[in-house]
mmCIF file of the protein (N, C-alpha, C, O) and its ligand, coordinates in Angstrom:
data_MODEL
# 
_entry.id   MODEL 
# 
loop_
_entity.id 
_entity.type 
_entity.pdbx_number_of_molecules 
1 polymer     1 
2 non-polymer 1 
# 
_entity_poly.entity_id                      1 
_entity_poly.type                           'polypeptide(L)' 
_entity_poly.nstd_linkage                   no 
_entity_poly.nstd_monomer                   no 
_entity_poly.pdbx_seq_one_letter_code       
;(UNK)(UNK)(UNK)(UNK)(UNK)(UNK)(UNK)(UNK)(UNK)(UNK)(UNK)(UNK)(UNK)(UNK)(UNK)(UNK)
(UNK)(UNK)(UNK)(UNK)(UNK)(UNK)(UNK)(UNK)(UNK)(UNK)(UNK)(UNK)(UNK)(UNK)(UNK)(UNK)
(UNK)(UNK)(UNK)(UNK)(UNK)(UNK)(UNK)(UNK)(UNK)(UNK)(UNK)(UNK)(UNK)(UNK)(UNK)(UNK)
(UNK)(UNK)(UNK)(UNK)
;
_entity_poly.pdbx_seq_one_letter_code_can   XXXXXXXXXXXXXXXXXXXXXXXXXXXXXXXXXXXXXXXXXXXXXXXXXXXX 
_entity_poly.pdbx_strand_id                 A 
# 
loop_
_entity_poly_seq.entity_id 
_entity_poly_seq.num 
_entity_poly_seq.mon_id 
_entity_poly_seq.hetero 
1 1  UNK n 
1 2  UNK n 
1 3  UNK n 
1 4  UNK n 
1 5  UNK n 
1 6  UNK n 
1 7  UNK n 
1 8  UNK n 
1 9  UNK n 
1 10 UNK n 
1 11 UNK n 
1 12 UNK n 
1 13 UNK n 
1 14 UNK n 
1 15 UNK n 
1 16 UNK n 
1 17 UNK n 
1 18 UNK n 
1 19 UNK n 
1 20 UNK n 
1 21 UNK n 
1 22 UNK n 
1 23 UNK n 
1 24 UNK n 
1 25 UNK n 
1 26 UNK n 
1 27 UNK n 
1 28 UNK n 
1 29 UNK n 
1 30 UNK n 
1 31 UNK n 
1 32 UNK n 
1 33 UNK n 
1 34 UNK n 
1 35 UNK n 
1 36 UNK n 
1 37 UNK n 
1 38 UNK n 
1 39 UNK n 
1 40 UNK n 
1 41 UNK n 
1 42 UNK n 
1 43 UNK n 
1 44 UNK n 
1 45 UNK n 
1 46 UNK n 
1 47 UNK n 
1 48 UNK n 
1 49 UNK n 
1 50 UNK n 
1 51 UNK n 
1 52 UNK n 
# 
loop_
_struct_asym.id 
_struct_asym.entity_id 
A 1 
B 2 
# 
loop_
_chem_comp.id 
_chem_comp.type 
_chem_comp.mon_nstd_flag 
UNK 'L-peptide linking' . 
ZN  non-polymer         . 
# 
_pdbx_entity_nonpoly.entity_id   2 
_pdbx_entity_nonpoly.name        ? 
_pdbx_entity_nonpoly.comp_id     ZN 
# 
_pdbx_nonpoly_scheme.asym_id         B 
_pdbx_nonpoly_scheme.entity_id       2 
_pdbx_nonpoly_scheme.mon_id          ZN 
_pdbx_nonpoly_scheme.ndb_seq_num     1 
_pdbx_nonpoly_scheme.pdb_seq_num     101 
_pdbx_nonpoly_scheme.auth_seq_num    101 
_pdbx_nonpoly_scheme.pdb_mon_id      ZN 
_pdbx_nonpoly_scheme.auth_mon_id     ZN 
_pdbx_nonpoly_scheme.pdb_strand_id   A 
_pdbx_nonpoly_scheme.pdb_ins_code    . 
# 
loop_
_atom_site.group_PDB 
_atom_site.id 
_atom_site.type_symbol 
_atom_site.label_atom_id 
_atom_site.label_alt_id 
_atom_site.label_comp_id 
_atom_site.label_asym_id 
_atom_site.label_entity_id 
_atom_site.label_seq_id 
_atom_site.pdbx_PDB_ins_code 
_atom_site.Cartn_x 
_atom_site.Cartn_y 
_atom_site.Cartn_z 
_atom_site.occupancy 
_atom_site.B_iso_or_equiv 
_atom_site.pdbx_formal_charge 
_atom_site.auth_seq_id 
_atom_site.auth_comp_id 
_atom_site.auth_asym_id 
_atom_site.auth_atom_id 
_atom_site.pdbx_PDB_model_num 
ATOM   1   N  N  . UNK A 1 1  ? 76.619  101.037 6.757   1.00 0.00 ? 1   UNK A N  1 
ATOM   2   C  CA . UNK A 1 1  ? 76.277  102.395 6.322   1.00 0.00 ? 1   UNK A CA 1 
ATOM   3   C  C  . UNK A 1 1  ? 77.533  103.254 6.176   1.00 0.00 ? 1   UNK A C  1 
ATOM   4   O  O  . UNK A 1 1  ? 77.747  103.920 5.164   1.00 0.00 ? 1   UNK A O  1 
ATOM   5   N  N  . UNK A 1 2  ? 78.300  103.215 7.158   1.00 0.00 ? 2   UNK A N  1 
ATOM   6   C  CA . UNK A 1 2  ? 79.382  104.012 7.241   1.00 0.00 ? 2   UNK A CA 1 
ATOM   7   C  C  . UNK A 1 2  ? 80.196  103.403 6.021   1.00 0.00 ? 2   UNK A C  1 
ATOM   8   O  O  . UNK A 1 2  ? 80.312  103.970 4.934   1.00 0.00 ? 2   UNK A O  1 
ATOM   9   N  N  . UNK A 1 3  ? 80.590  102.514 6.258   1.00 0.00 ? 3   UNK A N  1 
ATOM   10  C  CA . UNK A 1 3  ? 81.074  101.559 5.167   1.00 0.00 ? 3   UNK A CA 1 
ATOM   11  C  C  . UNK A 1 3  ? 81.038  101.729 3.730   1.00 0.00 ? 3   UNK A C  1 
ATOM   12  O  O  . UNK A 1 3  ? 82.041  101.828 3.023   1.00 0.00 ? 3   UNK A O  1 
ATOM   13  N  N  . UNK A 1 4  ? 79.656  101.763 3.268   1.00 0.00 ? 4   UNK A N  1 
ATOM   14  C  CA . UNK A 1 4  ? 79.086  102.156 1.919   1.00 0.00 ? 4   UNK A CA 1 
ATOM   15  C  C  . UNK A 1 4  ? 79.545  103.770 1.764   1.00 0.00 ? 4   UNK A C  1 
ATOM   16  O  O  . UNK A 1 4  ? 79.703  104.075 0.582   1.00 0.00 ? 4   UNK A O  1 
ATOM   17  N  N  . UNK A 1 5  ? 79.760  104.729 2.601   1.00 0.00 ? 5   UNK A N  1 
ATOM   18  C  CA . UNK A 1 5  ? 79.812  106.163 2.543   1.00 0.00 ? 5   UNK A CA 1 
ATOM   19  C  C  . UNK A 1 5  ? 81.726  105.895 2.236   1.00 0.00 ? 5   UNK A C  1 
ATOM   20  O  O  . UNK A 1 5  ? 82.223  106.539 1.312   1.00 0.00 ? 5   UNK A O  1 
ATOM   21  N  N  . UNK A 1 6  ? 82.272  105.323 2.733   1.00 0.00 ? 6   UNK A N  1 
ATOM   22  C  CA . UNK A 1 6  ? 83.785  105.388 2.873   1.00 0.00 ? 6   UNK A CA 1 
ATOM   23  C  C  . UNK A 1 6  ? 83.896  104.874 1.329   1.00 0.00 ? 6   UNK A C  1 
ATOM   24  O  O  . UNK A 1 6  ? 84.461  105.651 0.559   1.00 0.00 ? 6   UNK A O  1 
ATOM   25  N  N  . UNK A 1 7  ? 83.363  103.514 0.747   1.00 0.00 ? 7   UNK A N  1 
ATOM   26  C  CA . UNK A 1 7  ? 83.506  103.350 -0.654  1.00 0.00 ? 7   UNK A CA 1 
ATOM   27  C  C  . UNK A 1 7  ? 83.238  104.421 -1.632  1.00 0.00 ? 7   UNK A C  1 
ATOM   28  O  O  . UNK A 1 7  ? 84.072  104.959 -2.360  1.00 0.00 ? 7   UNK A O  1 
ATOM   29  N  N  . UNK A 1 8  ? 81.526  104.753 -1.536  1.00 0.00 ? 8   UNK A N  1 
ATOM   30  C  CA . UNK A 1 8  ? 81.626  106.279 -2.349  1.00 0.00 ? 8   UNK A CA 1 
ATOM   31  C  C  . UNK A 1 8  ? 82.890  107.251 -2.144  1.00 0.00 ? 8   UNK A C  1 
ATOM   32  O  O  . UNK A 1 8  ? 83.618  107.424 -3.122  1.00 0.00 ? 8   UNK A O  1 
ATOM   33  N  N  . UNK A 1 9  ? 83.123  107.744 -1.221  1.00 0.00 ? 9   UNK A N  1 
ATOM   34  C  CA . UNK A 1 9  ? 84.229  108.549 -1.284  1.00 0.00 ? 9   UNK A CA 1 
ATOM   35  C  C  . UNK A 1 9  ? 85.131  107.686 -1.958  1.00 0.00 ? 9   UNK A C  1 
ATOM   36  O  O  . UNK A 1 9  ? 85.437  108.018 -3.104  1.00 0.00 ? 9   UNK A O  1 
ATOM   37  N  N  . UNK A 1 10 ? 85.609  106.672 -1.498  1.00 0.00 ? 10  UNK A N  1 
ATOM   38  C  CA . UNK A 1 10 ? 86.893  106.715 -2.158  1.00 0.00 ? 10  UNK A CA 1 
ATOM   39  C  C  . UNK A 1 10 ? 87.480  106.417 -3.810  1.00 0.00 ? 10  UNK A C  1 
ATOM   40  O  O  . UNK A 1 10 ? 88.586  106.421 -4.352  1.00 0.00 ? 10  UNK A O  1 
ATOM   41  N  N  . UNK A 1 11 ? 85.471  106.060 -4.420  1.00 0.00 ? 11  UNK A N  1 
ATOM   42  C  CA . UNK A 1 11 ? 85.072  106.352 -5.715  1.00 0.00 ? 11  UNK A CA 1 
ATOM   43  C  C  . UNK A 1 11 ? 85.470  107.786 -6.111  1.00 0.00 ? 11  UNK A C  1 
ATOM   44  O  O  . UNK A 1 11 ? 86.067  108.131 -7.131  1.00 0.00 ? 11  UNK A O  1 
ATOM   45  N  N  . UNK A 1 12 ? 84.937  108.689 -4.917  1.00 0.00 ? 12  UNK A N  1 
ATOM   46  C  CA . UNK A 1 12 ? 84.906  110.177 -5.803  1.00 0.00 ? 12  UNK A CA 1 
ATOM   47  C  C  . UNK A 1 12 ? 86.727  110.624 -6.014  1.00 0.00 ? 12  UNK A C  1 
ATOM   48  O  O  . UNK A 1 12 ? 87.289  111.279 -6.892  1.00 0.00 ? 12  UNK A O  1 
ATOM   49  N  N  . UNK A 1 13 ? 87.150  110.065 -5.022  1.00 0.00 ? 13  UNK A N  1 
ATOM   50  C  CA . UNK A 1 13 ? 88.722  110.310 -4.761  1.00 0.00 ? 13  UNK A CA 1 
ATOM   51  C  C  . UNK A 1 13 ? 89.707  109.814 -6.245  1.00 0.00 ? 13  UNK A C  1 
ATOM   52  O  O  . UNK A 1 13 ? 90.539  110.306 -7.006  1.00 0.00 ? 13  UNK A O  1 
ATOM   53  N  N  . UNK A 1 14 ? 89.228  108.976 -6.107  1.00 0.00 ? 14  UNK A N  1 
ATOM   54  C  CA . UNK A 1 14 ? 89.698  107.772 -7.491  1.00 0.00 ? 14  UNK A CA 1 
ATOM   55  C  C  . UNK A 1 14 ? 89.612  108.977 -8.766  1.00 0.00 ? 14  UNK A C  1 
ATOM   56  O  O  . UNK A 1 14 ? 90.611  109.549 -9.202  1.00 0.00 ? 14  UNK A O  1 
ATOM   57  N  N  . UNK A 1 15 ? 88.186  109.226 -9.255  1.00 0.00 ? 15  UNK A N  1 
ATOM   58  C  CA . UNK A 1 15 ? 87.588  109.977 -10.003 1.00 0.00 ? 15  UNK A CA 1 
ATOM   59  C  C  . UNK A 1 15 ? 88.541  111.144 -10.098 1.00 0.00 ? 15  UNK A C  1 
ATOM   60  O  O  . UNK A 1 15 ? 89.407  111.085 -10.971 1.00 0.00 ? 15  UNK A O  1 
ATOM   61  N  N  . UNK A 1 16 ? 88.479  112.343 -9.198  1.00 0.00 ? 16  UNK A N  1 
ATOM   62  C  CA . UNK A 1 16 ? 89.369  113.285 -8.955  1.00 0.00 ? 16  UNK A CA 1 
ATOM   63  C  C  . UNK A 1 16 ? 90.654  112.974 -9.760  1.00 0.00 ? 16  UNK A C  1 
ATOM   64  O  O  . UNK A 1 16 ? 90.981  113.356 -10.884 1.00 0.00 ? 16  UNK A O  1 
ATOM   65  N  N  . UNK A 1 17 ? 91.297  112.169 -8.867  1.00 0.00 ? 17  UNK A N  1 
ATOM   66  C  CA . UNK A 1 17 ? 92.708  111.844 -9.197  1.00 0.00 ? 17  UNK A CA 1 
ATOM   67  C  C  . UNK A 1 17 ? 92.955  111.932 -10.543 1.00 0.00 ? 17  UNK A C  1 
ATOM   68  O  O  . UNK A 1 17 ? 93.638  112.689 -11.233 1.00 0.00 ? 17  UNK A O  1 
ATOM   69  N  N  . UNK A 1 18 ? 92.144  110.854 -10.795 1.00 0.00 ? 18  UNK A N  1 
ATOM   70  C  CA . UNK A 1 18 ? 92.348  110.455 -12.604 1.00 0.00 ? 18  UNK A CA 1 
ATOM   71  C  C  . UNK A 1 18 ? 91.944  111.767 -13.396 1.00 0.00 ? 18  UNK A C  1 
ATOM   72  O  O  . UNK A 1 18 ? 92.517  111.850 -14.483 1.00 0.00 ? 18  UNK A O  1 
ATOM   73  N  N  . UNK A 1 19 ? 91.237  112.625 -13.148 1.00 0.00 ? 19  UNK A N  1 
ATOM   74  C  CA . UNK A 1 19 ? 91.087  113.951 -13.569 1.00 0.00 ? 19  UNK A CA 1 
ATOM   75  C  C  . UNK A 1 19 ? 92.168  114.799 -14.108 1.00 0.00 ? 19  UNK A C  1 
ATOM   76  O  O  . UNK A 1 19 ? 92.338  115.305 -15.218 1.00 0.00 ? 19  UNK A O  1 
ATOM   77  N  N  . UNK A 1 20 ? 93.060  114.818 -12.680 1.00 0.00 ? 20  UNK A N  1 
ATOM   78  C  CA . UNK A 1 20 ? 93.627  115.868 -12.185 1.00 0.00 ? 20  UNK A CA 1 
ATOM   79  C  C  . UNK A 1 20 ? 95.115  115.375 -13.382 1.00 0.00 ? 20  UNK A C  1 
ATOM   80  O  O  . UNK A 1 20 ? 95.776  116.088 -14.137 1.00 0.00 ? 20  UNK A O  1 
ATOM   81  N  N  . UNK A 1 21 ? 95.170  114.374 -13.191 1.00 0.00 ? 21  UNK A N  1 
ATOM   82  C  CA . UNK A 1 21 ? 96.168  113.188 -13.508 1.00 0.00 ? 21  UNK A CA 1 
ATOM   83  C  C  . UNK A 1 21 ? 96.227  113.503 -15.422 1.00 0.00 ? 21  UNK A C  1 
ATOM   84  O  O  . UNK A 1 21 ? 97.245  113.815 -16.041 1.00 0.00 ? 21  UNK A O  1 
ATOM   85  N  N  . UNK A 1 22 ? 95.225  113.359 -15.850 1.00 0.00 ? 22  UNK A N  1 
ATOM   86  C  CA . UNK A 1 22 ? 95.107  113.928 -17.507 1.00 0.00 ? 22  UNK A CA 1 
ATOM   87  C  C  . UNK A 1 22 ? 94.931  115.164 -17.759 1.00 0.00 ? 22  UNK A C  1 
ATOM   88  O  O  . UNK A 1 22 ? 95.088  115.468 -18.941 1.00 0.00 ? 22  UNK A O  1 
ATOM   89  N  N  . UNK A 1 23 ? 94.637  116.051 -16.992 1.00 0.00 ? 23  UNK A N  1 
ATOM   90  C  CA . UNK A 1 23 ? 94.351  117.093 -17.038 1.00 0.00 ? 23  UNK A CA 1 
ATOM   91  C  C  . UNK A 1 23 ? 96.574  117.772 -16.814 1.00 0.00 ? 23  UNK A C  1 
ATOM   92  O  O  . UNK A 1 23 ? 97.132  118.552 -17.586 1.00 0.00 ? 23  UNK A O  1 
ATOM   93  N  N  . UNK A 1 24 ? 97.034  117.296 -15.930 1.00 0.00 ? 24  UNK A N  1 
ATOM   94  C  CA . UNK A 1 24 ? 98.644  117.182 -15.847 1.00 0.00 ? 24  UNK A CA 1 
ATOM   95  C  C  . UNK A 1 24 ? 99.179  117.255 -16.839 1.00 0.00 ? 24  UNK A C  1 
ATOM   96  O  O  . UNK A 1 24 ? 99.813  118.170 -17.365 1.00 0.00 ? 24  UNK A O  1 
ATOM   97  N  N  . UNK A 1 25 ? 98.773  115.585 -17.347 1.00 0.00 ? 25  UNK A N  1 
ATOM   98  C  CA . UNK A 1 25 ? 99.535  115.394 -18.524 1.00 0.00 ? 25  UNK A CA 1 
ATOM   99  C  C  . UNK A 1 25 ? 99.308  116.484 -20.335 1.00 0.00 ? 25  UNK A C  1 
ATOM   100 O  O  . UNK A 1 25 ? 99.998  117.026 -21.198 1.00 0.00 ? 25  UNK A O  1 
ATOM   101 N  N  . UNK A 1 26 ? 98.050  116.262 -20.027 1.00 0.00 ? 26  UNK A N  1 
ATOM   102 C  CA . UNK A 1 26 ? 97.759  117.698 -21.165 1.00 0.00 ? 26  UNK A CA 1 
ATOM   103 C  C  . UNK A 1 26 ? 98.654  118.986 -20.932 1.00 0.00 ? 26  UNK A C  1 
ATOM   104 O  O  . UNK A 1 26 ? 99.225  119.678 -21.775 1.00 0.00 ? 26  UNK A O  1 
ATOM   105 N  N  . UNK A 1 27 ? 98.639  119.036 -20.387 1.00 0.00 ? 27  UNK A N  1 
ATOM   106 C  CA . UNK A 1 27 ? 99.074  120.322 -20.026 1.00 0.00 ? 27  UNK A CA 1 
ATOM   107 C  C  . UNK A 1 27 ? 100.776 120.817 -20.026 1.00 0.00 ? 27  UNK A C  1 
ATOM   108 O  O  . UNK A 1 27 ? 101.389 121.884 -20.007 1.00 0.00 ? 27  UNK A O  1 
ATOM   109 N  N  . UNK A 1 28 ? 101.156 119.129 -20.065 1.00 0.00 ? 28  UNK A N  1 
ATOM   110 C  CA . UNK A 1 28 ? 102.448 119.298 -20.001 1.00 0.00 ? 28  UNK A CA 1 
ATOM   111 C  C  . UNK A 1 28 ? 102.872 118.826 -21.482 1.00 0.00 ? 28  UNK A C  1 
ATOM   112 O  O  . UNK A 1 28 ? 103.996 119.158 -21.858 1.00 0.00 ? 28  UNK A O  1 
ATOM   113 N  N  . UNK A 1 29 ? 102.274 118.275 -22.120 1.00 0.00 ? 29  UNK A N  1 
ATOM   114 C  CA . UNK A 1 29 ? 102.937 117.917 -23.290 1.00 0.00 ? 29  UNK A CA 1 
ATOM   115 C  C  . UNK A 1 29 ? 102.864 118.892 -24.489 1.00 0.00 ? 29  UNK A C  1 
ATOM   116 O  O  . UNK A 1 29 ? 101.839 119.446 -24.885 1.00 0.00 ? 29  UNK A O  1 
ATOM   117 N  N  . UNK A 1 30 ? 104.245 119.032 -25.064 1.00 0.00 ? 30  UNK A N  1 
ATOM   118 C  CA . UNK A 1 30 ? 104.977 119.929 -25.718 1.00 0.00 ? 30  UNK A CA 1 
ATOM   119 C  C  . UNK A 1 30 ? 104.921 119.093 -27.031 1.00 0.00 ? 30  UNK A C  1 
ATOM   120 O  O  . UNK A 1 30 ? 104.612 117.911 -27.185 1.00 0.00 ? 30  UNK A O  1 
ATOM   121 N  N  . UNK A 1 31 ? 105.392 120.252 -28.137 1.00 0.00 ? 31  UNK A N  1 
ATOM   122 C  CA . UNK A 1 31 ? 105.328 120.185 -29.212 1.00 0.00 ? 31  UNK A CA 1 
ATOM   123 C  C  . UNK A 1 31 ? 107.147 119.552 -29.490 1.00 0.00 ? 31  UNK A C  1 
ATOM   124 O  O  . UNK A 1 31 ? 108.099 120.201 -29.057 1.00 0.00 ? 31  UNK A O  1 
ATOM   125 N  N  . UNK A 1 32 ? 107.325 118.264 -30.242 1.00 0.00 ? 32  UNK A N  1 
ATOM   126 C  CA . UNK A 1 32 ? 108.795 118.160 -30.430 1.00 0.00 ? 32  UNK A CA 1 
ATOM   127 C  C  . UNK A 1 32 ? 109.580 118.969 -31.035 1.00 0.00 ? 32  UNK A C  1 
ATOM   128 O  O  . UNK A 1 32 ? 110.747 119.043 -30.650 1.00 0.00 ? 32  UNK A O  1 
ATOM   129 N  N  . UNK A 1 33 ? 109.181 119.660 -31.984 1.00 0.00 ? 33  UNK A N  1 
ATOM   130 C  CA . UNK A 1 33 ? 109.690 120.229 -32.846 1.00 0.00 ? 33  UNK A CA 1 
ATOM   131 C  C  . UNK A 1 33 ? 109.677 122.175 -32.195 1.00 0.00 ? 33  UNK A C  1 
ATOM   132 O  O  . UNK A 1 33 ? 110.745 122.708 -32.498 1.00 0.00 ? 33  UNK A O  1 
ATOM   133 N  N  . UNK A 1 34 ? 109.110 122.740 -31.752 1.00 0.00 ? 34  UNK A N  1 
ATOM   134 C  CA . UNK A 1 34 ? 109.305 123.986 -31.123 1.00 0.00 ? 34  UNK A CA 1 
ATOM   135 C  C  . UNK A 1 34 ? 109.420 124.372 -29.831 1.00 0.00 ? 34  UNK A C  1 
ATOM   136 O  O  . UNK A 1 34 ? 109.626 125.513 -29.418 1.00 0.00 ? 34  UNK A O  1 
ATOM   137 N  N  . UNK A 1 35 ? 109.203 122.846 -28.882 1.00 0.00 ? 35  UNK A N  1 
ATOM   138 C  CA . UNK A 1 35 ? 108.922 122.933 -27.697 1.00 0.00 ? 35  UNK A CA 1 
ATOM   139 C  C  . UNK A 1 35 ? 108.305 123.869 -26.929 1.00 0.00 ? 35  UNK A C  1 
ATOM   140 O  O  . UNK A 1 35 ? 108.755 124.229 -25.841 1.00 0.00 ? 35  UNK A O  1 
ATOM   141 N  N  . UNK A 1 36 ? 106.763 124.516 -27.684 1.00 0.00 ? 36  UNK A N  1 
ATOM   142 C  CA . UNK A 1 36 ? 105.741 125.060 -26.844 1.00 0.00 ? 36  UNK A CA 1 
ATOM   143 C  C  . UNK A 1 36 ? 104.644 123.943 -26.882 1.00 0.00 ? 36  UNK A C  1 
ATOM   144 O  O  . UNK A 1 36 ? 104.629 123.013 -27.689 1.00 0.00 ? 36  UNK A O  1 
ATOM   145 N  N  . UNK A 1 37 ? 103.693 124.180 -25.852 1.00 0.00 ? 37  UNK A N  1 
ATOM   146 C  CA . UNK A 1 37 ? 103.128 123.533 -25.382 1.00 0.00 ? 37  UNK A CA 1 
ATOM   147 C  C  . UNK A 1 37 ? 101.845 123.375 -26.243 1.00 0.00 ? 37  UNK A C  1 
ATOM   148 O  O  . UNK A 1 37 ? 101.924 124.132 -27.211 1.00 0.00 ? 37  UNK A O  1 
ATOM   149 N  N  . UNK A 1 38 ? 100.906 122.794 -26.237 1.00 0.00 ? 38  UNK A N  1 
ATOM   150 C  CA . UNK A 1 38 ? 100.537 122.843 -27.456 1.00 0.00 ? 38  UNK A CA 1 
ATOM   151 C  C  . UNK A 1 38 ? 98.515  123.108 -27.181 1.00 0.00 ? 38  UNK A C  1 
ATOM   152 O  O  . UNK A 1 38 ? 97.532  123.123 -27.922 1.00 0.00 ? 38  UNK A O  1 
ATOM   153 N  N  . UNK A 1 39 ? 98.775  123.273 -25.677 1.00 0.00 ? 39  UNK A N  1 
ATOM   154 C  CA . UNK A 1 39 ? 97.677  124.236 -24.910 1.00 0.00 ? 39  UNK A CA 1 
ATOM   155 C  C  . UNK A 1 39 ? 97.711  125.206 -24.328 1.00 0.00 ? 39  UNK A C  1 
ATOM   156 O  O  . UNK A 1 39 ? 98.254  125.176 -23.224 1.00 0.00 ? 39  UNK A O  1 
ATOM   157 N  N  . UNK A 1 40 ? 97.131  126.499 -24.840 1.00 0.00 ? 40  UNK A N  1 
ATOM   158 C  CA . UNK A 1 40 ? 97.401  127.095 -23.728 1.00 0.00 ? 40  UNK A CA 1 
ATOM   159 C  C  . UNK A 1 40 ? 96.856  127.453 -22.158 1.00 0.00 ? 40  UNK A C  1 
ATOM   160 O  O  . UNK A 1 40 ? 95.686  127.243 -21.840 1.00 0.00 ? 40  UNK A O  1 
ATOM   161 N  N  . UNK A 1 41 ? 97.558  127.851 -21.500 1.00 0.00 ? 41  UNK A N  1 
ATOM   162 C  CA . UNK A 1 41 ? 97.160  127.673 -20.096 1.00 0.00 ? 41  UNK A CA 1 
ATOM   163 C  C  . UNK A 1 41 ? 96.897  129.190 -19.593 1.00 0.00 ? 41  UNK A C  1 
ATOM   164 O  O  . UNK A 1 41 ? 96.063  129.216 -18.688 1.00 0.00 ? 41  UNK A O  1 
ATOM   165 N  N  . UNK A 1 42 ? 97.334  130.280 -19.908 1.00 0.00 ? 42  UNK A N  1 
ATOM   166 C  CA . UNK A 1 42 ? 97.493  131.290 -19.368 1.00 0.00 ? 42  UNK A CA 1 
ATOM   167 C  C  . UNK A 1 42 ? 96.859  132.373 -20.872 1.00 0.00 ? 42  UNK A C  1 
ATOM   168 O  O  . UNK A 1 42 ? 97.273  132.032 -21.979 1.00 0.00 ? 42  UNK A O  1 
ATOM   169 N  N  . UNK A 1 43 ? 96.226  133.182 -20.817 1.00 0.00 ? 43  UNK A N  1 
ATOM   170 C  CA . UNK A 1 43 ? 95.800  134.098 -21.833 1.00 0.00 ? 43  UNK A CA 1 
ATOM   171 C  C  . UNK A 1 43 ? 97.635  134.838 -22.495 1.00 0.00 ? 43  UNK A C  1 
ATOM   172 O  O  . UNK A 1 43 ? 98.630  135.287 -21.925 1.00 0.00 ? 43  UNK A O  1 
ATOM   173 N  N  . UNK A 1 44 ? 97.249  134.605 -23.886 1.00 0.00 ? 44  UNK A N  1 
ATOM   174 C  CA . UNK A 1 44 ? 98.233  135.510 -24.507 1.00 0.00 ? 44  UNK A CA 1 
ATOM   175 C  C  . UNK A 1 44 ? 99.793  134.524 -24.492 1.00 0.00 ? 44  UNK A C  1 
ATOM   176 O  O  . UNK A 1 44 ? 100.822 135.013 -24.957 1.00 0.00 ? 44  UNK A O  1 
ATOM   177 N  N  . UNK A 1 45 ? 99.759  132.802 -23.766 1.00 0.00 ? 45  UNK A N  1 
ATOM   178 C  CA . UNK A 1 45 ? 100.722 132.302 -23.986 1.00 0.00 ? 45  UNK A CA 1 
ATOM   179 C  C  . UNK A 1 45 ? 101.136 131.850 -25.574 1.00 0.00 ? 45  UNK A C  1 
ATOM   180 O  O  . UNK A 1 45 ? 100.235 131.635 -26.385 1.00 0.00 ? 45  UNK A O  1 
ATOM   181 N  N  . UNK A 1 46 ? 102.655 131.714 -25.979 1.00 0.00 ? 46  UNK A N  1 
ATOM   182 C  CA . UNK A 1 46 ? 102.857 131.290 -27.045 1.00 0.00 ? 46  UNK A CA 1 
ATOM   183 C  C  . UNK A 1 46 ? 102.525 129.522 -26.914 1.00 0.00 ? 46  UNK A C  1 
ATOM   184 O  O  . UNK A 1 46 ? 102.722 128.806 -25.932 1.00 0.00 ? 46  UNK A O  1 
ATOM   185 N  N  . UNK A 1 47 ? 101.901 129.101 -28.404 1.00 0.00 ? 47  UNK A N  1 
ATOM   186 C  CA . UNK A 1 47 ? 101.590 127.538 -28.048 1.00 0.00 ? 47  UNK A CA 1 
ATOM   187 C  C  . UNK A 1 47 ? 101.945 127.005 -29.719 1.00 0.00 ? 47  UNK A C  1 
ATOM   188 O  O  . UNK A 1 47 ? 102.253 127.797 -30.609 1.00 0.00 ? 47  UNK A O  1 
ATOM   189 N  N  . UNK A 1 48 ? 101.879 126.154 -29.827 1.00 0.00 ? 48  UNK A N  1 
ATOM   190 C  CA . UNK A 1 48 ? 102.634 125.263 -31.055 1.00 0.00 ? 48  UNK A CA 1 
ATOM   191 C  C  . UNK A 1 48 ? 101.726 125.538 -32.484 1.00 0.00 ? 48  UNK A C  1 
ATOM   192 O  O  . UNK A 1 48 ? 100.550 125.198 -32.618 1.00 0.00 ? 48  UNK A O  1 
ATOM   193 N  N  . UNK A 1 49 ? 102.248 125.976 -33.132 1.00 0.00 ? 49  UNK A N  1 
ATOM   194 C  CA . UNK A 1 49 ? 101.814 126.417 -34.282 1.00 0.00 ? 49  UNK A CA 1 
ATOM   195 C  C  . UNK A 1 49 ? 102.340 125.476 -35.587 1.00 0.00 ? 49  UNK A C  1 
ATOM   196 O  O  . UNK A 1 49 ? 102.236 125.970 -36.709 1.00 0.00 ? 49  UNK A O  1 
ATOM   197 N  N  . UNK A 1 50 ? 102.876 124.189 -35.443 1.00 0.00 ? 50  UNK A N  1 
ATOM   198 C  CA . UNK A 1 50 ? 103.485 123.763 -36.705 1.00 0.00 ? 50  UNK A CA 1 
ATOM   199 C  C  . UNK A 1 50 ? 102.446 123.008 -37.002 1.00 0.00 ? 50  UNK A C  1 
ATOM   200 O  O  . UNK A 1 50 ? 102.905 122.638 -38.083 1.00 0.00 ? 50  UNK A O  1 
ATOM   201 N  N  . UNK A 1 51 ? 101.385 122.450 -36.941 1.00 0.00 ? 51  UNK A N  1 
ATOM   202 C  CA . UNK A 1 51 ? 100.430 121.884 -37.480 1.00 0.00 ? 51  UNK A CA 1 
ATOM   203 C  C  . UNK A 1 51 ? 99.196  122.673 -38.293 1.00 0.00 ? 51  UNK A C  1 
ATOM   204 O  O  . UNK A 1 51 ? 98.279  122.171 -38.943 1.00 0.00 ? 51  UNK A O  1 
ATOM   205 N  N  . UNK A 1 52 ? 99.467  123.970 -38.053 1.00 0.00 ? 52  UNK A N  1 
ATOM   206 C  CA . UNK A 1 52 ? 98.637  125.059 -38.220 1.00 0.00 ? 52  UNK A CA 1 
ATOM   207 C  C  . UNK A 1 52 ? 99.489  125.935 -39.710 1.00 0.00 ? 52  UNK A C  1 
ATOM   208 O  O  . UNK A 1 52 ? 99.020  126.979 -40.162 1.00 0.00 ? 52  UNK A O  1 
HETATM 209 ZN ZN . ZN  B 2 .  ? 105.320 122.931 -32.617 1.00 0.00 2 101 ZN  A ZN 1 
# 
């Protein structure tokens, strides 16, 4: 029982991670050519406009 409860968690943990983990990487990847980011994160940030 305990056992089965420690696997779920460490399913939900897994889950999280990998979340948090793409959610990172989005967030960090920049535009080559103007080097803004090409999400924004904060209201009113500048973000990549050369595809636009
Ligand atoms: Zn750009």
């Amino acid at each position: 029982m305990t056992l089965t409860l420690f696997i779920l968690y460490l399913a939900l943990v897994a889950t999280l991670m990998r979340a948090v983990l793409v959610k990172a990487r989005v967030a960090s990847a920049r535009c080559a050519q103007c080097g803004l980011p090409f999400e924004r994160k904060e209201l009113g940030e500048s973000v990549c406009r050369c595809g636009r």
